[in-house]
N, C-alpha and C positions, 0 to 999 in steps of 0.2 A: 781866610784860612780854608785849605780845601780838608773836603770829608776824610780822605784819609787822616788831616791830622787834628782833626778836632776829636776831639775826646770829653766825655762828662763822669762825676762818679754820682752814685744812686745807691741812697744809706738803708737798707730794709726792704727787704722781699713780699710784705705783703700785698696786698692789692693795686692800692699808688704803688707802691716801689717796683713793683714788677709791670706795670702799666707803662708808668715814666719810664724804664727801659728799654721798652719794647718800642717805644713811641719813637725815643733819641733814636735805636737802632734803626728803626725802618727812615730816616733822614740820614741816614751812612754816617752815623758820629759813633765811635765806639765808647760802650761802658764798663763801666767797673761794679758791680755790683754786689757788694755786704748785705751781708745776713748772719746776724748771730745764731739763729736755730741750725742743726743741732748742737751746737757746740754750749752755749748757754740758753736756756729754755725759759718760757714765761711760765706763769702762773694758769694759762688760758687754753696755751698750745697744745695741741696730741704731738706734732711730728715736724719732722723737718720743712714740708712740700710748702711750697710759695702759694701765696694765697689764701691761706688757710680760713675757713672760716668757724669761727668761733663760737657768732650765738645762732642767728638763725639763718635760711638757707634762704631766702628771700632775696631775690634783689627787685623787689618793688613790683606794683603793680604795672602791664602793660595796656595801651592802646590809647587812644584823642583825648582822651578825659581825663590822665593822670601825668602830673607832672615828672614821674618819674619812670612812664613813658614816653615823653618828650625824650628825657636825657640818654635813656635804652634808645634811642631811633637816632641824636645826633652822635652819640658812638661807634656804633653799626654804620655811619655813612664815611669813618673816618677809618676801619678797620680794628676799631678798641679790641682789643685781645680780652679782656675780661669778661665783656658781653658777647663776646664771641665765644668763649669757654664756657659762658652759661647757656647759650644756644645751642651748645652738642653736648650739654649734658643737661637738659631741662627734664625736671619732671612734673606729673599733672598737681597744679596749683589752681585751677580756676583762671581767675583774670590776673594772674600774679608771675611773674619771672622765677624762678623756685628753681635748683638742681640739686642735683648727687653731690654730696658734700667732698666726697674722695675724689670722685671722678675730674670734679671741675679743678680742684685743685692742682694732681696732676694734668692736666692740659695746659696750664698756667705754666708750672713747672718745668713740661718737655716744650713750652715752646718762648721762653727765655734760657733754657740749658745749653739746645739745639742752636740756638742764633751764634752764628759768628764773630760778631762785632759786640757779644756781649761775654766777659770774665766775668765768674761770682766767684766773691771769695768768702770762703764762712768764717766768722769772728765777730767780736763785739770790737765797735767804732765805741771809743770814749771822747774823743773831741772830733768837733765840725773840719775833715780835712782842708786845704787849700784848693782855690780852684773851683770852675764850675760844678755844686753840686746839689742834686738833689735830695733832700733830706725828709723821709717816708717813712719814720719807724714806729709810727702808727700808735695806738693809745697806752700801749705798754712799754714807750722808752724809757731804755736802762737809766738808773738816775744819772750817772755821771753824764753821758750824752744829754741828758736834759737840761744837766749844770750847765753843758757848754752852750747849748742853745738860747739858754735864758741868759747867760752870759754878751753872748753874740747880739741878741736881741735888746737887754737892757728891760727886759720885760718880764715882767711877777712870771713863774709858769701857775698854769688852774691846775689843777685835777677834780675829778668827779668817777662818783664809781657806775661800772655799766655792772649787768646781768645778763647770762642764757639762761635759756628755758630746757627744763627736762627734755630725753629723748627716751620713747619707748621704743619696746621688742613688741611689732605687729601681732603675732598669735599671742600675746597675752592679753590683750582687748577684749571685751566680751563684746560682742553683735550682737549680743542678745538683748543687752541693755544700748548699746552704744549704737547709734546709724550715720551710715552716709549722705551727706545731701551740702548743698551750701546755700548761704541767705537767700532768701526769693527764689528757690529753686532755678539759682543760675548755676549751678554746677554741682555734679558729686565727687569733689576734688576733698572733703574734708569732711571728717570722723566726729561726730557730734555727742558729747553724752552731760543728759540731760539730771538736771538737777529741782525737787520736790521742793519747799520755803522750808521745811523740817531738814531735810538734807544738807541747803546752800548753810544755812545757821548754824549749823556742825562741823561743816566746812571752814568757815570763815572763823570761825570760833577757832578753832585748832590754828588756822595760818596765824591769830591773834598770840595763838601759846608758845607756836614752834619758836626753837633759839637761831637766831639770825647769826652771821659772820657780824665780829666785834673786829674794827678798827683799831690799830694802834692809836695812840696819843696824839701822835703829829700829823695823823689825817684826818682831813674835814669829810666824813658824810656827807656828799652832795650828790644827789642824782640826776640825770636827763631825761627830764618829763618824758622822752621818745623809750625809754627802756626802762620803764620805770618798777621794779620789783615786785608781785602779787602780794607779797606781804606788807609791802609800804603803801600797796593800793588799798588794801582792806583796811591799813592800819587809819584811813582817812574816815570811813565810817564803816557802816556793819554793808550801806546799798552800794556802795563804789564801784568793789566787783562786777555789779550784775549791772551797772552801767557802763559800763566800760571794757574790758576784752570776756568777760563772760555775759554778754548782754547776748536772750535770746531772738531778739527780733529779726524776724525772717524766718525763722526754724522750727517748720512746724514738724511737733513729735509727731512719728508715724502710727503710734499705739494711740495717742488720743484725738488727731489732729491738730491739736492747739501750740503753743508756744510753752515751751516751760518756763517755768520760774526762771531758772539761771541756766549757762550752757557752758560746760569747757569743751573748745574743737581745739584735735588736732591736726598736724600739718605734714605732708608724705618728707621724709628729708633721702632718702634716698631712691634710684630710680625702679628698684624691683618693688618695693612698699614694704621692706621688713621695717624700716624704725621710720618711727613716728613723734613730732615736737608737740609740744602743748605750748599752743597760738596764746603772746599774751602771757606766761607763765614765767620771765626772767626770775630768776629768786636766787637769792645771798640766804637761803635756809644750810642749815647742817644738815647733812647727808643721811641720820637715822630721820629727825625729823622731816625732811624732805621726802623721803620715801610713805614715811605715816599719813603725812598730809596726802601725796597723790594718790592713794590708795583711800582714800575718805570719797573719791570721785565716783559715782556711778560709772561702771564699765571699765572702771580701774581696781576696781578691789584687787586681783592680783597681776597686779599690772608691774613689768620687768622694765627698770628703768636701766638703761643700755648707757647712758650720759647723763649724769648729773646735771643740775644746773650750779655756776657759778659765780660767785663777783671777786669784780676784779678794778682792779683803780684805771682809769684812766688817764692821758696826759693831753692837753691841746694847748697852745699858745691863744692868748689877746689878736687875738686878729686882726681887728680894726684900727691898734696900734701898731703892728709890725709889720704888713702885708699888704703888697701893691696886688691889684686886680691880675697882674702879671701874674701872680705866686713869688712874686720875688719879695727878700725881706727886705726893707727899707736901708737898714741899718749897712746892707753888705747886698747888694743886687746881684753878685754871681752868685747867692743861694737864693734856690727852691725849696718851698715848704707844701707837702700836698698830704692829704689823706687826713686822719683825726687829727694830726697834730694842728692843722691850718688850721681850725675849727668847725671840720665837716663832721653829719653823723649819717651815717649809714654807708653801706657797700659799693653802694653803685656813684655815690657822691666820692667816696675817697678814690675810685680809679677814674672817674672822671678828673678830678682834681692833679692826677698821677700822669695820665696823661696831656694835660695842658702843661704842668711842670719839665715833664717832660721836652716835652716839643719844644719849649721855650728855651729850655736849659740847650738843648741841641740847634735852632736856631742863633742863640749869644754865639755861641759854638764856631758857627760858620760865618760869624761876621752879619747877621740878619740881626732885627729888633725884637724884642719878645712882643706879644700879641693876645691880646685880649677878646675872644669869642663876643660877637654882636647883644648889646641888651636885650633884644627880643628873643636870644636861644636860652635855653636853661641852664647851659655852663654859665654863660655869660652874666646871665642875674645870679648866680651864687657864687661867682667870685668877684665879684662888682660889690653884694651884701657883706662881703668876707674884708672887703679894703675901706668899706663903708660904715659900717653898724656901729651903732652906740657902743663905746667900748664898756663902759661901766655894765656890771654885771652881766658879760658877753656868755654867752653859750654856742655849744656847737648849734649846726644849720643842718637841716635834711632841706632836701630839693622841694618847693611850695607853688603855685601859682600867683603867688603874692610877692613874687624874685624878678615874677616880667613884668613889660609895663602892662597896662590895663589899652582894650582895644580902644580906639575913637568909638564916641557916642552917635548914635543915629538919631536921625530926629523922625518922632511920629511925623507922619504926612496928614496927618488931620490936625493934629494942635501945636505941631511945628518944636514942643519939646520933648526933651534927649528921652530915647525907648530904652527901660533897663533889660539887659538880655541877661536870660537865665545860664546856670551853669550848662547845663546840657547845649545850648547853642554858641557860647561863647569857647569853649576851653576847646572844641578840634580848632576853631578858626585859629585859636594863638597857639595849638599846637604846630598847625601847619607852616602857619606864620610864623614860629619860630626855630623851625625845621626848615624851613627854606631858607630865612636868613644865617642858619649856622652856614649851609651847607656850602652859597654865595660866597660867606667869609672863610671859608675851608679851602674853598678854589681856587677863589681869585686873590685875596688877602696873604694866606697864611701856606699857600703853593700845594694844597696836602690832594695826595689822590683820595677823589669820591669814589663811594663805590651805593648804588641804589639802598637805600635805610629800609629791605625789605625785610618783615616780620616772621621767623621761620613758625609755619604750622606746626602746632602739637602732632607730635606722634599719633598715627590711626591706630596704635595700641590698643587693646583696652586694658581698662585700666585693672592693677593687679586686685586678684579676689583675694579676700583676709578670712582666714579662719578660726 
């Protein structure tokens, strides 16, 4: 079939869905592209804009050592729109990927609006159309759409609820209490305030009192250890907290030099530094409690919360029942399933995902085979884990270093057995190693123009002052 008449449709504007289109687009297959916002709204969404992000502004940490720097560098070599939206709208996160929540949104927005070969049409899709499609509508599909999918599929759907974290108003912060600096004095990208053992036990006391969001009947409470709620952390014991996203280690107070007891940082979400997230703080609290609680925080006493935090159900399919390493469903190979529905978690894994559906769906398209990224790239071990994984009690996947294979053993030259190599010397080798092998299979495999996986430097800004 030639490009002009290959055509695909693409169910959901968020991250996959507006990825996977941009993807098809750029192989000259034109799309059709739904989206129910504005027309019918989630529970999660502010606005119409594609891509929207929801909880936090994070797409993962960058550079050799993080696997979800791997999958930011095999993006960037294939022209990912997503990672490329988060690259002209970054803001300073330390060693983390972080932008403008509006900003990158619209970049998303005007640059699937603008494309030729892509129609959006707004509405809500109630059944899987016929025809190559791909199907992206991300953790909050509508039920009947889900009917149809589980339908389609033959397969139980899960749900599980996620959580955002508050967002504050910058000048409500007190400096006085509250400091800049990040663990190990590797960066002052985040807002620290520090918490006395009399304090945190006031604190944790209250997240124990405050009233959570109550589930209907017919929903199961499950959460995903990756988002997992401050009050369901606490509610584990009284120390949980302070092991876990409120752990001070690395943060030495500047008033005594020591470490505090306990520490909540926040995280810049936008590029000028007016609002501010609390790292670690997803919460299904009630909004009067909500606010009582973050105000029990050193440096928040009056502290203007700008966004609530929220929960909200989530929806993903059995993966390792339905889903070929393709993204195709088993049951009907001209669909695509990418983003949280497949069973991914997080931002940068759903447009990843988006765009291999993508590409695949627009290769079927043109008469080509769909194609599965090399096991040594980080796509490749998470949609390899996704057609593979123990179906029973499946959960979504964030991208791991435990997705590729492990390097060959070297052998000590004195006692002739295998040298174990630490993280710090193994993880660039398999980054490289598996940046080179995407990049190979991008080329010469899957025909896609390369373009250098180079890392844009932070702005020589400095960084906004908070008063």
């Amino acid at each position: 079939m030639s490009s002009q008449d290959a055509a695909i449709t693409v169910i959901g504007a968020g991250l996959a869905g507006s990825e996977a289109a941009l993807a098809a687009a750029r192989l000259g297959v034109r799309v059709r592209l739904y989206e129910m916002r504005p027309v019918r709204m989630t529970p999660a969404h502010r606005t119409g804009d594609f891509a929207e992000l929801v909880c936090s502004t994070s797409l993962g940490g960058e550079g050799e050592m993080q696997a979800k720097g791997l999958l930011q560098a095999e993006l960037r070599s294939v022209g990912g729109a997503v990672v490329g939206a988060a690259d002209g709208s970054r803001v300073p996160a330390g060693n983390a990927l972080a932008v403008d929540r509006d900003e990158f949104s619209a970049r998303v927005t005007r640059a699937v609006r603008e494309h030729p070969l892509i129609e959006v049409v707004a509405g809500e899709v109630e059944a899987v159309p016929e025809g190559l499609t791909v199907i992206a509508t991300g953790p909050l599909t509508s039920d009947a759409l889900a009917q149809d999918v589980a339908r389609l599929t033959g397969s139980e759907r899960l749900s599980f609820y996620d959580a955002a974290a508050p967002v504050l108003a910058a000048e409500s912060i007190n400096l006085d209490v509250a400091w800049r600096a990040g663990r190990y004095d590797q960066s002052a990208d985040y807002i620290n305030c520090p918490f006395t053992k009399e304090e945190y036990l006031r604190f944790v006391g209250a997240l124990e009192q405050a009233r959570s969001h109550t589930p209907h009947d017919w929903e199961k409470l499950e959460f995903f250890e990756g988002c997992m709620p401050i009050e369901e952390i606490a509610r584990r014991g009284v120390d949980t907290p302070r092991f876990g996203p409120m752990s001070p280690k690395g943060l030495d107070d500047p008033r005594t030099g020591r470490w505090p007891y306990a520490v909540a940082q926040l995280r810049q979400e936008d590029r000028e530094g007016r609002m501010w997230s609390l790292v670690g703080f997803q919460t299904g609290l009630k909004w009067g409690d909500q606010k009582a609680v973050v105000n029990l925080i050193p440096g928040l006493e009056q502290a203007e919360i700008v966004r609530y935090g929220v929960m909200h159900r989530n929806t993903y399919l059995n993966a390792p029942e339905v889903l070929d390493s393709t993204l195709q469903l088993r049951a009907d190979p001209q669909k695509f399933v990418a983003g949280v529905l497949a069973g991914t978690e997080g931002y940068l894994e759903s447009a990843a995902t988006g765009w291999l559906a993508g590409t695949n769906a627009a290769r079927l398209a043109l008469g080509l085979l769909p194609l599965t990224p090399p096991a040594e790239s980080m796509l490749g071990g998470l949609v390899r884990y996704l057609a593979s994984a123990n179906p029973r009690g499946f959960q979504p996947m964030n991208v791991n270093w435990a997705l590729v294979p492990e390097l060959p053993a070297e052998l000590n030259p004195k006692t002739g057995k295998p040298r174990k190599l630490g993280k710090r010397e193994k993880r660039p080798v398999m980054f490289r190693r598996g940046l080179e092998a995407f990049m190979v299979w991008a080329g010469q495999d899957a025909g896609l123009a390369v373009t250098p996986p180079a890392v844009p430097e932070p702005e020589a800004d400095a960084l906004p002052v908070l008063r």
